[in-house]
N, C-alpha and C positions, 0 to 999 in steps of 0.2 A: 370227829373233825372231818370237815368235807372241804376239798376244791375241787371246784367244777370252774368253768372256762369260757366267759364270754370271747364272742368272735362278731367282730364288725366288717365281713368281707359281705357287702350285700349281694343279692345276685343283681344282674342287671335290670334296669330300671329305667321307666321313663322321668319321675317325678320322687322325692323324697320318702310320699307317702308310700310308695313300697317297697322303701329298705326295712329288713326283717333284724330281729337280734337272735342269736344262734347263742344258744348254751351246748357246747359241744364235751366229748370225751377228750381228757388231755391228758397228758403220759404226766406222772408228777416225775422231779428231781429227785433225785438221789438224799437227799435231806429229810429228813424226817417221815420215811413213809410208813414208818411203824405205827407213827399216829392219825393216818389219812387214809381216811376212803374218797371214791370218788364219786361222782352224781354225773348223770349228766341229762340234760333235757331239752327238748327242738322245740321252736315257735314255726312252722311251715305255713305256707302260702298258697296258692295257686302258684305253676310255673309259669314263669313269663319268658323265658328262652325259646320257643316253639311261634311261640306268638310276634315277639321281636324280631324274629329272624322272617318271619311272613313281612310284617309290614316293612322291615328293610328291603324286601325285594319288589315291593310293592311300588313302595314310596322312595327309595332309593336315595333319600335323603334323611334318616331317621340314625341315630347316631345310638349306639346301646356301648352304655359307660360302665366298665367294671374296674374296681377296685381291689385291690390283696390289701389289707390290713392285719395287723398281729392279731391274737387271738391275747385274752387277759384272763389270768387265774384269776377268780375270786377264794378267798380264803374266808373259809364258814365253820367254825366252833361252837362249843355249847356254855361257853362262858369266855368273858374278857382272857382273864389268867392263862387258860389255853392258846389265847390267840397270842399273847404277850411271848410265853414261855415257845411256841413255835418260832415266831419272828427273833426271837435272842438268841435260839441254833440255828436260824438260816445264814444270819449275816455274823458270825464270830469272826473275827479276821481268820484269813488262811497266815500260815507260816510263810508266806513268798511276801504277802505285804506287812509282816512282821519286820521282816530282813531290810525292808525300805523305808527308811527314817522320815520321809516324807509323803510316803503313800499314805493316801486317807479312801474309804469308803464311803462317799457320801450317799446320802438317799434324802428324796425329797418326800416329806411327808404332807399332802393337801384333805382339804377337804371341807365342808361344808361351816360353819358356826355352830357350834353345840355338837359334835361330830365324836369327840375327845381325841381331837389333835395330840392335846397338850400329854393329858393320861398317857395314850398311848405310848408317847415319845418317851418317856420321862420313866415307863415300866422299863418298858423295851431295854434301854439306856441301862439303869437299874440289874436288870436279870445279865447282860454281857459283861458289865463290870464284877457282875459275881460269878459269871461262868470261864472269865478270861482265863486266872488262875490255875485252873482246873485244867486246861486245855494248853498251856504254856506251862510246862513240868519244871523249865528252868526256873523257876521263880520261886526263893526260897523261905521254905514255911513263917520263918519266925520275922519276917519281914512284909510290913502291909503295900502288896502290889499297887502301883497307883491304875486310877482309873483312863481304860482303852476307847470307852465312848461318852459323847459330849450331847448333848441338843442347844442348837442353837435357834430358839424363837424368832419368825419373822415380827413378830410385834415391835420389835427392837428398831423396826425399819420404818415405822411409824415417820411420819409427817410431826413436826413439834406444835404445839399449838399457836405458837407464835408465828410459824409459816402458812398456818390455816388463817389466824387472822392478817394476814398481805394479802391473801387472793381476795379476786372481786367481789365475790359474793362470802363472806365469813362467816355470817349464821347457814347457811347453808353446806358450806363446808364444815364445820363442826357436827351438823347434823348429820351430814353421811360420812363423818368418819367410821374410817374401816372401809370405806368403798377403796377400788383400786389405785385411784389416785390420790386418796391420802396419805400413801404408803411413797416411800424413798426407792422403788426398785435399781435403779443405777447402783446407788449404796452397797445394795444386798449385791446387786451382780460383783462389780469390784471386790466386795471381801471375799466372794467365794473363788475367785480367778487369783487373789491371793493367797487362799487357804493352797487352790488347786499346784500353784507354782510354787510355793515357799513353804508350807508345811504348817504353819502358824498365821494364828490370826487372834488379833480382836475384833471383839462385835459387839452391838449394846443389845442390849436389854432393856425391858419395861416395868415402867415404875407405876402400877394400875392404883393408887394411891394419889403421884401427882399428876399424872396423865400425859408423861412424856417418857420419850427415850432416855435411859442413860449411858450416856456414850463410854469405849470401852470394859463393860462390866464382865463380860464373859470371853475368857482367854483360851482358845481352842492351840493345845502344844502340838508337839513333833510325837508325844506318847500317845494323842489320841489316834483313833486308828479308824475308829467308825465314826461321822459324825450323823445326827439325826436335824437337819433341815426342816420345823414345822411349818405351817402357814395356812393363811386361806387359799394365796393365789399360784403358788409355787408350778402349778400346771396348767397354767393359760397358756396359749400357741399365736400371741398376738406380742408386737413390740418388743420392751424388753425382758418382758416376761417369758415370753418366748427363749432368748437366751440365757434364763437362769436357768429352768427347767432343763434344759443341755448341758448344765453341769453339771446333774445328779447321775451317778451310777445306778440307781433303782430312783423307779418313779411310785411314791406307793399312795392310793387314794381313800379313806376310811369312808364308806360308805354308811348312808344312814337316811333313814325315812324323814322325807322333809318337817312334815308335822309334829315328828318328835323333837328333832333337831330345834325346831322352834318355842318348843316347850319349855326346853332345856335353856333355852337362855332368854325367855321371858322371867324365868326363878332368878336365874343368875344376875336379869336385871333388877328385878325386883331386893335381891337378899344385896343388893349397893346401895339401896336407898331409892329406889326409884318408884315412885306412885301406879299399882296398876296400870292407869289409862294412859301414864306417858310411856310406859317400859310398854307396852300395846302398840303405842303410836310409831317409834323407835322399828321394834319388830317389821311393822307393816311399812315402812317407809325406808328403813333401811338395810336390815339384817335379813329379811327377806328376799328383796332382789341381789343381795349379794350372794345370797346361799344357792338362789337359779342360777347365777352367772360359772357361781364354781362349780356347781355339779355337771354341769357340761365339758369341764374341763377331764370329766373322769373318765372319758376315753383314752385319754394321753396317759392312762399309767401302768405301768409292768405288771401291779398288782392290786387287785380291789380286796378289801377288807371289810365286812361287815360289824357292823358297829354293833353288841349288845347294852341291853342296858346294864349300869354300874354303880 
């Protein structure tokens, strides 16, 4: 198991094209270092700090812009399982938000189409509910503990079909669904600003069968402790996407090679019923530019996860 550490503090710069990406050395957390080593590796440039500082006193008018940005663990394993079974003892609840009947741990899980959002969440989820027990001694043997974490799908926040056929153009809107704006974001915000104040919430769910939301389906109580927030878009820095992503306590982004990613849900469209050339055309017209748009989002998160295949 490796984590290594991107770091987006560029050096100074006249233009974009000379911001560097930094794989630097990073102190792991006290959490699992029995199973981590670390990597760590430089992309370098020419210095441009020597040279900036010339023509600032030259030109006297040249502006040299630096940034501090965080630095992001990427988290790198030799199989899924590993990566699952790490992520299940980083975020076990602590005993201080045991004691608070309302405290939740939320974490926002983003990332590309074909990425395994879904998987991921839904292990992860899985391995805590069966590690909770273990780690909470109070809880008595002959009695089945209930479950401490939940995933709550943004698909559930889904656009109905019925409010894609009101907007102006409706063949079009149908066709990019799943872009950003055929998503409820206000929706999502308010349930989680409820989860955050009252402990409880419903949230719908998705019915990939009839191809709507079902409202209500999934009941997040005062016993869950961790929830798992999937989506495409959960880490966009624009609107109000912008303030759902402020409401996760980890922001975590599954990384993955675009062309696979692509692959992966040309099958997926294919194995629904879909003819080659239009699960093709779909791809290229819309899953596509959705998967650019969030993979830039993956700046914005505490932690990068590399996707194997599974």
């Amino acid at each position: 198991m490796e984590i290594s550490s991107i770091s987006t503090n560029p050096r100074p710069y006249f233009s974009s094209s000379t911001e560097s990406l930094l794989l630097k050395r990073v102190k792991l957390p006290s959490w699992n270092q029995r199973l981590l080593s670390i990597s760590s590796n430089s992309r370098t440039g020419q210095p441009l700090l020597g040279r900036l500082n010339s023509l600032v006193h030259k030109e006297n008018r040249l502006k040299v812009l630096c940034s501090q940005k965080k630095e992001i663990p990427v988290l790198n394993a030799s199989s899924m399982d590993e990566v699952f079974d790490t992520l299940a003892e980083r975020i076990l609840p602590t005993s201080s938000v045991a004691l608070n009947p309302n405290a939740k741990h939320i974490i926002g899980l983003a990332g590309p189409p074909g990425g395994g959002k879904s998987t991921l969440a839904v292990e992860v989820v899985n391995r805590i509910n069966k590690l909770w027990p273990q780690k909470a001694c109070s809880f008595d043997s002959q009695v089945t503990p209930p479950d401490v974490a939940v995933v709550v799908p943004m698909d559930g926040f889904h656009l109905y079909r019925s409010q894609l056929d009101a907007m102006e153009n409706p063949e079009e809107a149908h066709a990019r669904r799943g872009a950003p704006w055929t998503f409820d974001p206000m929706l999502l915000l308010n349930c989680l600003k409820k989860l955050r104040n009252q402990g409880t919430v419903y949230v719908p769910s998705f019915d990939h069968g009839v191809g709507d939301p079902i409202e209500d389906d999934i009941f997040v109580s005062l016993q869950h402790k961790v929830v798992i927030v999937e989506g495409n878009y959960l880490l966009l820095d624009e609107g109000v996407w912008k303030d759902i992503s402020n409401m996760f306590d980890e922001k975590w982004f599954i990384d993955v090679d675009l062309e696979t990613a692509m692959q992966r849900v040309l099958k997926r469209h294919i194995s629904t019923g879909k003819p080659p050339d239009v699960a093709q055309w779909r791809i290229d017209y819309n899953d596509r530019p959705n998967a650019e748009l969030i993979m830039k989002s993956k700046k914005n998160a505490d932690l990068v996860i590399r996707s194997i295949n599974f």
